[in-house]
C-alpha positions in Angstrom: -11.3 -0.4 -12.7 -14.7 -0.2 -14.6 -16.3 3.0 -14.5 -19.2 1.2 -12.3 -17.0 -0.3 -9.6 -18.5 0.7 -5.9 -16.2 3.7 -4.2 -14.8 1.0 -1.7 -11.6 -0.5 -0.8 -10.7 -3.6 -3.3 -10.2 -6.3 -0.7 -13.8 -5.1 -0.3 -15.4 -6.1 -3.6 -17.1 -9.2 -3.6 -15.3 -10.2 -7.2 -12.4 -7.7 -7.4 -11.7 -9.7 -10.8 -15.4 -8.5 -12.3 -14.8 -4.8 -11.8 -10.6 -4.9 -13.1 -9.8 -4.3 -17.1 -7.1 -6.6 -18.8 -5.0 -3.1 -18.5 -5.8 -2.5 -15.1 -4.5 -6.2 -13.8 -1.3 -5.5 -15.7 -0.7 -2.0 -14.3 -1.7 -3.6 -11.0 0.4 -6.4 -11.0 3.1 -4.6 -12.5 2.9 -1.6 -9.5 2.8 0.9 -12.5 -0.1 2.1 -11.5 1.5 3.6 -8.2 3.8 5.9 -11.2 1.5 8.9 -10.5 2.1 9.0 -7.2 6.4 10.2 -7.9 4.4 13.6 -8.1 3.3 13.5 -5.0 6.8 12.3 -3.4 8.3 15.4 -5.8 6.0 17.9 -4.0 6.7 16.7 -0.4 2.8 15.1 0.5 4.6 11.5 0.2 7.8 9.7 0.9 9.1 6.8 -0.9 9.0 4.1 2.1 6.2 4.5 4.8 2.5 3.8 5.3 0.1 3.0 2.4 -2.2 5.9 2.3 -5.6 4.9 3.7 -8.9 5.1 1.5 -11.3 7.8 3.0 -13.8 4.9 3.9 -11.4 2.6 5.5 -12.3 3.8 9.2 -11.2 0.5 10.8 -7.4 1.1 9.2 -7.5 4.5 10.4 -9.0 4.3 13.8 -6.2 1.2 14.6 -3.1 3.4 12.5 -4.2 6.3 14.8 -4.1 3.9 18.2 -0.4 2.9 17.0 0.8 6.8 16.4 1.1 5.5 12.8 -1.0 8.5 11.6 1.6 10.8 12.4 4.1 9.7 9.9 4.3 10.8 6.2 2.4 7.9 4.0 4.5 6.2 1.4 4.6 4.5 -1.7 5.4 1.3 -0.2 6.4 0.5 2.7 6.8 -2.8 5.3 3.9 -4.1 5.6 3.9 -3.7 1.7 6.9 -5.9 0.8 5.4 -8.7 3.8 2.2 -9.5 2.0 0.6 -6.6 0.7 -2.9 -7.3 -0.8 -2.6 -11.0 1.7 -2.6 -9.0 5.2 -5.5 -8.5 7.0 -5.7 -5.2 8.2 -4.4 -5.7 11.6 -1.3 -7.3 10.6 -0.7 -4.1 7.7 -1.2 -1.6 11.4 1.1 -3.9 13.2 3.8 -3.9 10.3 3.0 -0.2 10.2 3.5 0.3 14.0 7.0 -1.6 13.5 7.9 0.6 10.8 7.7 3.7 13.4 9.7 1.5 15.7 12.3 1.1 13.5 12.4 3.8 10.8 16.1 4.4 9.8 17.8 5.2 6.3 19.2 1.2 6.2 15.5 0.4 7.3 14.0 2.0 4.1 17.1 1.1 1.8 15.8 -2.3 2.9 12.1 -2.0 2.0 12.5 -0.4 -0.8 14.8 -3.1 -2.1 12.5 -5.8 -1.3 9.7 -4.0 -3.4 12.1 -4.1 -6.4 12.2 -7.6 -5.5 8.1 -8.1 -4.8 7.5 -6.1 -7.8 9.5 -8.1 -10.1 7.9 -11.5 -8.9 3.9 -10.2 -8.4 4.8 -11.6 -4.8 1.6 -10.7 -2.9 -0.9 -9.1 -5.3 -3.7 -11.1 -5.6 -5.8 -8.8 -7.7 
């Protein structure tokens, strides 16, 4: 992102394009970007598969995550409502995919997801910025 982009969730900006770098759309598109956050899987604040952690601002996601009990579990690098649409979902389908996840968090369930990112990463499938 430019150094002048507003502090606000990108599904938020007006033209997410006018405020991205060349590098910035590849590391998106490419999920490198999310590298960094290995550290934070390393040192136990993250788990691979779970919910995308929520922007400080975004008090509509965390008011509804909170209503599903989706607050409660550890937020991941990706997780299923990731790999069903990611930047495409409005927010109440990412809580609903979230509150599913809880439903059905299992070892197979996050084998799963975090095959399908593999997948979604490989083909851009759902980034549209």
């Amino acid at each position: 992102m430019r150094t002048d982009t507003p502090v606000v969730a990108t599904h938020l900006l007006g033209d997410p394009d006018r405020h991205i770098t060349r590098v910035g759309k590849f590391l998106r598109r490419t999920s490198l970007d999310e590298l960094p956050q290995l550290f934070s899987v390393l040192k136990g604040d993250m788990s691979l598969v779970g919910p995308r952690p929520a922007l400080f601002n975004q008090r509509d996601l965390n008011e509804m995550r909170a209503a599903g009990g989706v607050d409660r579990l550890r937020p991941g690098i990706t997780g299923w409502a990731q790999v069903n649409g990611r930047d495409e979902l409005a927010i109440p389908a990412k809580v609903a995919y979230d509150v599913e996840y809880l439903q059905r968090q299992s070892f197979w369930f996050d084998l799963k997801i975090l095959f399908l990112t593999v997948h979604r990463v490989f083909t851009a499938r759902g980034v549209s910025h």
